[in-house]
N, C-alpha and C positions, 0 to 999 in steps of 0.2 A: 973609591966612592963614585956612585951615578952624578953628574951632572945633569943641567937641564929642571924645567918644569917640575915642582913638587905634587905628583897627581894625588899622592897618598895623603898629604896635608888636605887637601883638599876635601878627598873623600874621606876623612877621619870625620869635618867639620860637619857634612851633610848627613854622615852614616848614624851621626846620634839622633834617636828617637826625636829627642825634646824638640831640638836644633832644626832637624826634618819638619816638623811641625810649624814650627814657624816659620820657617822658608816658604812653605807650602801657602801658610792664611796670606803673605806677601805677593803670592801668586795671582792675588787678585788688582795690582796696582795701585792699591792704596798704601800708605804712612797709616804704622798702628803705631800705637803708644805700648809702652814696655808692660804694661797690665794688661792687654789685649791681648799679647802676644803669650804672657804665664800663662792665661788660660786657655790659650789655644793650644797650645805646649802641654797641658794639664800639670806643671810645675809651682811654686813659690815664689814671691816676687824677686827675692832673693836669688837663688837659682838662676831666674829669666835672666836676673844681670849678669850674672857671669857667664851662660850661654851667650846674649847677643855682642856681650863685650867680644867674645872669639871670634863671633861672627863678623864683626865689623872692621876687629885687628886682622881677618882675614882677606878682609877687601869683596865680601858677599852682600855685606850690607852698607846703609849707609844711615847715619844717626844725626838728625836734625833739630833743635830745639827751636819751640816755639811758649813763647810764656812760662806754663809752668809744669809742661811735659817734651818730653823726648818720643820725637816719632823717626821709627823705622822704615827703611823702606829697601827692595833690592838693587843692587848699587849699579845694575844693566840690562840690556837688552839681552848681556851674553849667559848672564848667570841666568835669568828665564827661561832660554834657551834649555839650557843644561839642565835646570829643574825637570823643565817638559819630556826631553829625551829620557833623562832617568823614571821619570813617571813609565813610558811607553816600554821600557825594559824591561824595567818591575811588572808592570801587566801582561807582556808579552814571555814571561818565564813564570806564571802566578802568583807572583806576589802582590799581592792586592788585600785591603783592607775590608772590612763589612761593608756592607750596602748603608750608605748616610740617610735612605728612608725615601720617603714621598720625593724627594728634590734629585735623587740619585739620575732617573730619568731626561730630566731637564738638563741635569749638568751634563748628560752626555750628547742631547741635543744643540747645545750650544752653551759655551761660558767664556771669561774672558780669562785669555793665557797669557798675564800680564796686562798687556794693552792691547790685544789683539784678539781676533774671534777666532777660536776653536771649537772642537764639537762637531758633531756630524755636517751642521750648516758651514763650517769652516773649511772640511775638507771638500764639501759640495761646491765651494766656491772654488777652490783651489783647481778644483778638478774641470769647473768649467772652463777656468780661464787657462788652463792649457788646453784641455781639450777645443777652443773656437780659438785657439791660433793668440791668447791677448798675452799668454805670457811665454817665454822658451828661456831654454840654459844657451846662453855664451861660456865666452873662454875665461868671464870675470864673473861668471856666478848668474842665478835667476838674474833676467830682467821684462820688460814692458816691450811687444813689439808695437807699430805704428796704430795697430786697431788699440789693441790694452791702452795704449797713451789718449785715442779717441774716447774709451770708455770711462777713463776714469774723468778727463777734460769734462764728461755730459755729467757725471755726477759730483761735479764742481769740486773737487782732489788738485791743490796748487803743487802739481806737481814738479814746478820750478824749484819750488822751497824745497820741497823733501829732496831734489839730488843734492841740493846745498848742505844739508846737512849732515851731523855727524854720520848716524845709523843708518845702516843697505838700506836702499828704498825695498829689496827687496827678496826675502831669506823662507827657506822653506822650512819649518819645523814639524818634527814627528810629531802626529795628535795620539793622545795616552791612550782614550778611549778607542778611537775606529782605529789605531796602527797605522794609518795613511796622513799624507801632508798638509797642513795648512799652510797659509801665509803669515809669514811674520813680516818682522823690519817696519822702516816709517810708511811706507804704506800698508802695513796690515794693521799697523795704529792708527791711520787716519782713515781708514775706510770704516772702522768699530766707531770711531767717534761719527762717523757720516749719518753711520746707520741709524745712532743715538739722535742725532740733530734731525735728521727726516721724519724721527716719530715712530722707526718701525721699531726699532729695540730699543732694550731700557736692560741697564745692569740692577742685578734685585743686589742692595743694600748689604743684606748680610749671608755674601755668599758668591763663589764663582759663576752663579748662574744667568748666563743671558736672557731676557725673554724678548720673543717677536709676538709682535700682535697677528692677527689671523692676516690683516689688510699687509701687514709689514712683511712678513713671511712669503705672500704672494708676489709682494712686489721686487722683493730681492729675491726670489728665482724669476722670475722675468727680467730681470739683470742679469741674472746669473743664469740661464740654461743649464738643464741637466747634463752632464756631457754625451752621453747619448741622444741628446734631443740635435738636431737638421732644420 
């Protein structure tokens, strides 16, 4: 018998439809409640329990009660990861679902991937800040060089705290839509919330979709240069 990692366990859990479904509405950082999640799933309530029960005895989710519901939510930084890169496979070998409509646009302009901005504005970031020198690969993974640490210092990012903590300051994830990198890790969580606090983006309610205001958009590429732009 194989030894090691169960990857099959794994990918059993995510490969069902329902299960995929739910993981996915999860994608957006929020704790849903186990009816939120049936119908995002398009399942019975019944059903939904015994999906996220698996999900949870699997260590994908995590299940929190408050009052007099039980909210879900994804149990890491890692399994978001993993979601995202599985999304970017599936797209990049066509598997891909119908167009979700008027919103389909948007969401590939920008949404939040977990806690984190993805979308074309995501890899635009990504891309600038390697291309002006703010971020490079070490021998310990992405990190911030001495300008990047100036940059984020001007957009008030306590970058103290984030090395302290548990999650890489900072992790490149494959974005589904463009096939190229974004930033993840606790600085690509705490630059989405930044964005959020300055007024230029606002996460829409029911749905992975970021929006930037026209003023907000201008100003985070003037933060961000094109990486072609001198």
């Amino acid at each position: 018998m194989k030894e090691g990692p169960d990857i099959a366990g794994i990918a059993s859990m995510i490969g069902d439809p329902a299960r995929a479904n739910m993981l996915t509405a999860l994608m957006t950082g929020k704790a849903l409640t186990a009816t939120e999640l049936a119908h995002e799933a398009g399942v019975t309530a019944q059903t939904a329990s015994a999906h996220l029960s698996r999900l949870t005895d699997g260590g994908l989710i995590t299940r929190n009660k408050q009052g007099r519901h039980r909210y879900y939510a994804l149990a890491s930084d890692e399994v978001a990861h993993l979601l995202e890169t599985l999304m970017g496979i599936a797209a990049g070998t066509g598997h891909t679902r119908a167009r979700t409509g008027p919103k389909d646009p948007e969401l590939r302009k920008a949404r939040v991937c977990y806690n984190h901005l993805a979308g074309e504005l995501g890899t635009w970031m990504f891309d600038s800040l390697i291309a002006h020198g703010h971020l490079h690969m070490t021998r310990a993974g992405l990190d911030l060089t001495e300008s990047g640490d100036a940059l984020m210092s001007g957009l008030q990012i306590d970058l103290e705290t984030l090395r302290r903590a548990r999650p890489k300051l900072c992790r490149e994830c494959l974005d589904w839509s463009a096939r190229r990198s974004h930033l993840a890790g606790s600085l690509g969580r705490a630059l989405l919330a930044r964005f959020e606090e300055l007024g230029w983006a606002k996460r829409l309610s029911d749905s992975r979709v970021v929006h930037f205001t026209k003023q907000g958009e201008a100003a985070f590429k003037a933060k961000f240069p094109a990486a072609d732009a001198y």
